[in-house]
C-alpha positions as CSV (number, residue, x, y, z in Angstrom):
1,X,-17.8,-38.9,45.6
2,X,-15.4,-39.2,48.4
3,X,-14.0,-36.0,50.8
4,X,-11.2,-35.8,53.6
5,X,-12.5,-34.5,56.5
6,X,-10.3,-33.3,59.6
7,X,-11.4,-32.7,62.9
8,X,-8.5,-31.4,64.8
9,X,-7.1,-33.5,67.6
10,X,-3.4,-32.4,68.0
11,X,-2.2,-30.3,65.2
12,X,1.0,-30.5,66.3
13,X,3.1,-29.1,69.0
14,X,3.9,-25.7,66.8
15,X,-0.2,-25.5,67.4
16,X,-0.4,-26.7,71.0
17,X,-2.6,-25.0,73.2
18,X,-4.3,-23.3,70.1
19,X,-6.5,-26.2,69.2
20,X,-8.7,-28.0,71.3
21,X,-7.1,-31.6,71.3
22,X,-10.3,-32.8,72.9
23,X,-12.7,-32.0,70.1
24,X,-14.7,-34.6,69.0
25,X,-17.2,-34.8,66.2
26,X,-19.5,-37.8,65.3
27,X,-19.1,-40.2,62.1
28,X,-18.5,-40.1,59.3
29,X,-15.4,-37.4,59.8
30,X,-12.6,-38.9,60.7
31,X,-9.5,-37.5,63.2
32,X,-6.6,-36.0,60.4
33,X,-4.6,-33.2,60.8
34,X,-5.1,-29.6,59.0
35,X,-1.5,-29.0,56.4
36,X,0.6,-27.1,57.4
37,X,-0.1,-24.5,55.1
38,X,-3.4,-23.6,57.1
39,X,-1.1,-22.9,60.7
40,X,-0.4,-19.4,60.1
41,X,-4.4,-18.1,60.1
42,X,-5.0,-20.4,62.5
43,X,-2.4,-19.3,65.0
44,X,-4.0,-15.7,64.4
45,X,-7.5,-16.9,64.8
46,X,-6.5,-18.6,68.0
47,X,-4.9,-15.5,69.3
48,X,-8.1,-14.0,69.1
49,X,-10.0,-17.0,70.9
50,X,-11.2,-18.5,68.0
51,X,-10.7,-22.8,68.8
52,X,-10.8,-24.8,65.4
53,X,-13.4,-27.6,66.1
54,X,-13.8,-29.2,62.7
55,X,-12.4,-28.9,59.1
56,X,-12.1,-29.6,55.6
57,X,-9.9,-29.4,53.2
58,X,-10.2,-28.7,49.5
59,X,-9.4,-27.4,46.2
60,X,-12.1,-25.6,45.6
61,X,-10.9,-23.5,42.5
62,X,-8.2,-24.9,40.2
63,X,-4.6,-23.7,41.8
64,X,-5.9,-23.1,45.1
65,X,-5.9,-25.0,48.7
66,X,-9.1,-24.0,51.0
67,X,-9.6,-25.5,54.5
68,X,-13.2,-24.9,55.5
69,X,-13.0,-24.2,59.0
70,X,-15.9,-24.3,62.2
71,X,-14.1,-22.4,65.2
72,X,-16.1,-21.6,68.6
73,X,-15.4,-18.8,70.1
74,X,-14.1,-19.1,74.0
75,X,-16.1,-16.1,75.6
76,X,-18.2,-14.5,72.8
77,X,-19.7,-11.2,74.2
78,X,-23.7,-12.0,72.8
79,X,-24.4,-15.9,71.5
80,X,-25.1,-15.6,68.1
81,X,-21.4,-15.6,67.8
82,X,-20.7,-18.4,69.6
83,X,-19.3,-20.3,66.5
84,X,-17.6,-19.4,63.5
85,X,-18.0,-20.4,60.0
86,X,-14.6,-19.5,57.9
87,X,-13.0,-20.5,54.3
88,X,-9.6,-20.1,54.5
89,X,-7.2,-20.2,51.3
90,X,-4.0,-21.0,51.5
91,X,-0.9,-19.6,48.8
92,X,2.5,-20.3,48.4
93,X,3.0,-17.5,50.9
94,X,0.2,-17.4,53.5
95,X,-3.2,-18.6,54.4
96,X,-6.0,-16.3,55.1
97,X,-10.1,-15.8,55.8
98,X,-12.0,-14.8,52.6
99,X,-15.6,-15.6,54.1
100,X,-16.7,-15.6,57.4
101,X,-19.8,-16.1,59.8
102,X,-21.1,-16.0,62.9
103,X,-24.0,-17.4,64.7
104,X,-24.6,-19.3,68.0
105,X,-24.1,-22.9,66.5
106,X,-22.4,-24.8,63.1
107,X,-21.4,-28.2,62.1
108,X,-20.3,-29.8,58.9
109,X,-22.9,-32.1,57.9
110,X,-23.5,-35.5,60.5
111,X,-25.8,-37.5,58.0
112,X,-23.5,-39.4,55.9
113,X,-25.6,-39.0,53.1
114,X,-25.6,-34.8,53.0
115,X,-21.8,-35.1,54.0
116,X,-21.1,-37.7,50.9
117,X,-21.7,-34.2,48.8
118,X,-19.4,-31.9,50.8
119,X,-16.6,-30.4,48.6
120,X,-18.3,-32.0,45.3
121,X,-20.1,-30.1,42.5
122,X,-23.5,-30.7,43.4
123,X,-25.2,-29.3,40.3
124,X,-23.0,-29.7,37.7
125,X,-22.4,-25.8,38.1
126,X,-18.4,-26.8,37.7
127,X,-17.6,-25.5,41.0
128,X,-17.4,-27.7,44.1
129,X,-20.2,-27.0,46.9
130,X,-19.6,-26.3,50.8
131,X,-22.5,-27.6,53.2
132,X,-22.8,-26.9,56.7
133,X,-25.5,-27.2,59.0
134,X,-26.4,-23.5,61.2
135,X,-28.6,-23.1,64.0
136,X,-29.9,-19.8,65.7
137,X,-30.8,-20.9,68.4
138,X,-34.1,-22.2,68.2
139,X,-35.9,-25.5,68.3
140,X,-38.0,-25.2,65.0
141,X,-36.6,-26.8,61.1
142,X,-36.0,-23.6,59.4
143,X,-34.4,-22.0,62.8
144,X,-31.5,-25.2,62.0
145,X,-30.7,-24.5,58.3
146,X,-28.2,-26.3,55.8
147,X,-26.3,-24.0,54.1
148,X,-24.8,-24.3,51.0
149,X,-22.3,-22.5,49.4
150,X,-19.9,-22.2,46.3
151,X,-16.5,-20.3,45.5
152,X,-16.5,-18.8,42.4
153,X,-13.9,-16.8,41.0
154,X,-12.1,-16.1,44.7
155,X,-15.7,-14.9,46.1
156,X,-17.9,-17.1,48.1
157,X,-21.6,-17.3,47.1
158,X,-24.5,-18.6,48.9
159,X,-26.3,-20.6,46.9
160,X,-29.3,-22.6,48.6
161,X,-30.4,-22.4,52.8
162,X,-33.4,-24.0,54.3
163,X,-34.5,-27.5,56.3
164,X,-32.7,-30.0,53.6
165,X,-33.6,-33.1,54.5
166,X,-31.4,-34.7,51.7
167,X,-29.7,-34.1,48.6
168,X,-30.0,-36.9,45.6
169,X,-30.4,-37.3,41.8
170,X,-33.9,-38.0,41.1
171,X,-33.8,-37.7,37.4
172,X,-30.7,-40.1,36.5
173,X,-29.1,-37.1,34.8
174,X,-26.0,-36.4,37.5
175,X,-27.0,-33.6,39.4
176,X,-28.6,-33.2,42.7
177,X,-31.5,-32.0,43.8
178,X,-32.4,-30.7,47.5
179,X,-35.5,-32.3,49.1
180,X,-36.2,-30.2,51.8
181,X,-38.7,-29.8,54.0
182,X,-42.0,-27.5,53.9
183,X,-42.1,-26.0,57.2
184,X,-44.6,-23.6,56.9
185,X,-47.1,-25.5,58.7
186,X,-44.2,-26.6,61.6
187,X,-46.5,-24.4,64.3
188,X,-50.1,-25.6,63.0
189,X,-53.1,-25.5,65.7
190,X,-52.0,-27.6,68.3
191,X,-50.0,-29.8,66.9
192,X,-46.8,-31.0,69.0
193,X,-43.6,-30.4,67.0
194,X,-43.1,-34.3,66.3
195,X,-46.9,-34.4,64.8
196,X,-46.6,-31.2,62.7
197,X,-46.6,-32.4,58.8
198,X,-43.5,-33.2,57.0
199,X,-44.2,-32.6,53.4
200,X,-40.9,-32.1,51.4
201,X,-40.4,-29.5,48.2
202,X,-37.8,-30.6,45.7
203,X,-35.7,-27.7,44.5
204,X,-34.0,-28.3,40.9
205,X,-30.6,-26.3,39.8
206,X,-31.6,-23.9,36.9
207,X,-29.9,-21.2,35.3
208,X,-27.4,-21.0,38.2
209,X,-29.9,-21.1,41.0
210,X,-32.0,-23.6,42.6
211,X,-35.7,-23.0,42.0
212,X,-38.9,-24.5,43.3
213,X,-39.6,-27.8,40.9
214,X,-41.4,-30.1,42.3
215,X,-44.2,-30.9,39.9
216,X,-41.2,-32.1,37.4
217,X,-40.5,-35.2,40.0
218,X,-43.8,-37.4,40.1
219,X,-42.5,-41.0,40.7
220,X,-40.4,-38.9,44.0
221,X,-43.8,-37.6,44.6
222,X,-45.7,-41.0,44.3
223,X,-43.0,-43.0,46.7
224,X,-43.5,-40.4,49.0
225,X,-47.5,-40.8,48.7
226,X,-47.0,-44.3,49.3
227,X,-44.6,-43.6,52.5
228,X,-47.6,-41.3,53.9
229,X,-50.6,-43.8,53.8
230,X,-48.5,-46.2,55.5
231,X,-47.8,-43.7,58.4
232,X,-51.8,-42.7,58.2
233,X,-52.3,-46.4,58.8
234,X,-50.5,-46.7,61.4
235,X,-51.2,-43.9,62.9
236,X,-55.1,-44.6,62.7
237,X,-55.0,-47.8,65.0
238,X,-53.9,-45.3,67.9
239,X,-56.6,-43.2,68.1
240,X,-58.8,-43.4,70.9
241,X,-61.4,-40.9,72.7
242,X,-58.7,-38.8,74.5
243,X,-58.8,-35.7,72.9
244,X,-55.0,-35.4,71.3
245,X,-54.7,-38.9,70.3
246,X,-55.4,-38.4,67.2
247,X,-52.3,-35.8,66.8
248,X,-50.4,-38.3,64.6
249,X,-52.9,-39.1,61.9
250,X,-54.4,-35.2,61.8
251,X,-50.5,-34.2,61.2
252,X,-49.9,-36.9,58.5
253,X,-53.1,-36.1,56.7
254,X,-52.1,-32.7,56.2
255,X,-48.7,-34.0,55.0
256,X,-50.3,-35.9,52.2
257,X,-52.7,-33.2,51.3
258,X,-49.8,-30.7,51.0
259,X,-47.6,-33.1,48.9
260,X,-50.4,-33.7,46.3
261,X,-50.5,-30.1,46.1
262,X,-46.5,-30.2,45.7
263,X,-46.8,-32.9,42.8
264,X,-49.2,-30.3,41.2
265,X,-52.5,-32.1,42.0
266,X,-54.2,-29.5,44.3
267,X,-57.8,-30.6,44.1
268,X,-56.9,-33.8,44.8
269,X,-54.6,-33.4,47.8
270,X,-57.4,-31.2,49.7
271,X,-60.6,-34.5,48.5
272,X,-57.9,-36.8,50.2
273,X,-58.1,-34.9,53.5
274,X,-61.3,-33.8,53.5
275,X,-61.9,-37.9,53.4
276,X,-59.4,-38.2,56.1
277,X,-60.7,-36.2,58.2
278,X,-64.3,-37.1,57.9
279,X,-63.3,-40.6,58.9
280,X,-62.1,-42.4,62.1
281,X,-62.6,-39.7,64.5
282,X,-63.5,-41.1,68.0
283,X,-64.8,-37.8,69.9
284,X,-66.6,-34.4,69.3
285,X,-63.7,-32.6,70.4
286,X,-62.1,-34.4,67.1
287,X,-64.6,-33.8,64.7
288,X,-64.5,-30.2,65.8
289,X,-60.7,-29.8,65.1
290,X,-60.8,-31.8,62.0
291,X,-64.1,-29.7,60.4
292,X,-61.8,-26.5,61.3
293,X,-58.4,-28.2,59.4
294,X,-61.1,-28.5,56.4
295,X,-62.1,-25.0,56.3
296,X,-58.8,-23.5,57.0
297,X,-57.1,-25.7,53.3
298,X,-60.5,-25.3,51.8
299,X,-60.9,-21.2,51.9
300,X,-58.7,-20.1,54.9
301,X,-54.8,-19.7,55.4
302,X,-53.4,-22.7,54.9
303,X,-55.3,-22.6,51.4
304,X,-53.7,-19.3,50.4
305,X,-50.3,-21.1,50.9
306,X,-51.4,-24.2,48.9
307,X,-51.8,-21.8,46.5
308,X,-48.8,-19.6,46.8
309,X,-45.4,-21.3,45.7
310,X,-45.2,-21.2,41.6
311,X,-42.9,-23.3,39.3
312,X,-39.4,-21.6,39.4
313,X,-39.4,-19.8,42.5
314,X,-36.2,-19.6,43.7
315,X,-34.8,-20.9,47.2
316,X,-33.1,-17.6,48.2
């Protein structure tokens, strides 16, 4: 699946001045220019201090031309419209918004692998998927969403948001799925933001929505498994008697705990950290945390949301 994607240089010198010839975006988009048949909206956008920093084009429904558009805004009166998010269609006689947003950051997709999807039916819905990449401001994974959307019958649909980490067939059976990460332990105790576990939910397209289906993907699940105990390894030679050395390893035990529980095996994600955390501890202050961690997935919180996400639940 291959896309054109423009990132706006010099239009041309019917557009000079509107566009920011300077703007550069990292791989895999490469410098094109936006048809002609997108220069009418733009010159109106532009009038209204709206710069086009990155674009795509596509036919996104049979007989028409889209360009989706990322514009930042020159002197935007509160931040969280910074940057604009537009689809723009284009007719034999003019071009013109039928979605917008705004919000203090976007991007088309930077990881080649997300952007290899970009303008492609994802899902085998029959209508080709947008993906950009939000943020609002904040440095948490949900507060820096992917975003995908769909245009359907000259309306634009949201169809999935959240921290993907990837999109990929994991059945064989042509459509993607969204692996994507399960942030709801991101602020846990006091775990630093790199240590915090990285469990991932897979989300499956069914009946014209993604839904919550990860116990349907066990050899996903067991590679994953198998990535964890390596990093639990690892992280177990660097422990030592400082008090937070042990971040690493208490972060990554949770993450395999929580992705048995995701592959359906609940019991035995919650033995495998109890056993975790029972072991290689090299102070009190250590063994203090860790008993707490146990208690909290056993009967407290955290095992409330072990509990809580059912088969079928949708994204949105």
């Amino acid at each position: 699946m291959r896309i054109t994607v423009i990132v706006c240089f010099a239009v041309s010198i019917f557009l000079a001045g509107l566009i920011d010839a300077s703007a550069q975006v990292s791989q895999p988009y490469e410098a094109v220019k936006v048809s002609a048949r997108f220069y009418s909206e733009i010159e109106r956008l532009a009038a209204e201090g709206l710069r086009l920093k990155q674009a795509l084009e596509a036919s996104l429904e049979a007989g028409a031309n889209h360009l989706v558009a990322i514009f930042e805004r020159a002197n935007p009166k509160v931040p969280n419209e910074a940057m604009e998010f537009r689809i723009i269609v284009s007719d034999a006689r003019q071009s013109r918004t039928i979605f917008r947003r705004a919000e203090f950051f976007f991007s088309l997709p930077f990881s080649k692998e997300i952007a290899a999807f970009n303008a492609t039916d994802i899902n085998g819905d029959r209508w080709k998927e947008i993906i950009v990449q939000s943020s609002s401001g904040g440095n948490c994974w949900s507060c820096n969403p992917t975003e995908i959307y769909r245009v359907a019958n000259h309306k634009v649909e949201l169809i999935a948001a959240g921290p993907i980490q990837k999109i990929a067939d994991l059945d064989g059976d042509s459509v993607a799925e969204l692996i994507v990460t399960d942030a709801r332990w991101e602020i846990y105790e006091d775990l630093s933001h790199a240590d915090a576990p990285t469990a991932v939910m897979v989300y499956a397209w069914r009946d014209g929505r993604y839904v919550y289906a990860s116990r349907e993907f066990a050899l996903f699940y067991g590679n994953e498994i198998g990535r964890l105990r390596a990093e639990i390894n690892e992280a177990r030679a660097r422990i030592t008697g400082e008090e937070f050395s042990d971040d690493s390893y208490v972060g990554r035990a949770m993450a395999l705990a929580i992705t048995y529980v995701h592959s359906g095996l609940v019991e035995r994600g919650l033995k495998e950290l109890e056993t975790l955390m029972n072991s290689s501890a090299r102070s009190p202050s250590q063994k203090k945390r860790r008993a707490a961690i146990i208690e909290d997935f056993k009967s407290g919180e955290s095992s409330r949301k072990l509990r809580e996400m059912k088969p079928g639940d949708p994204i949105l």
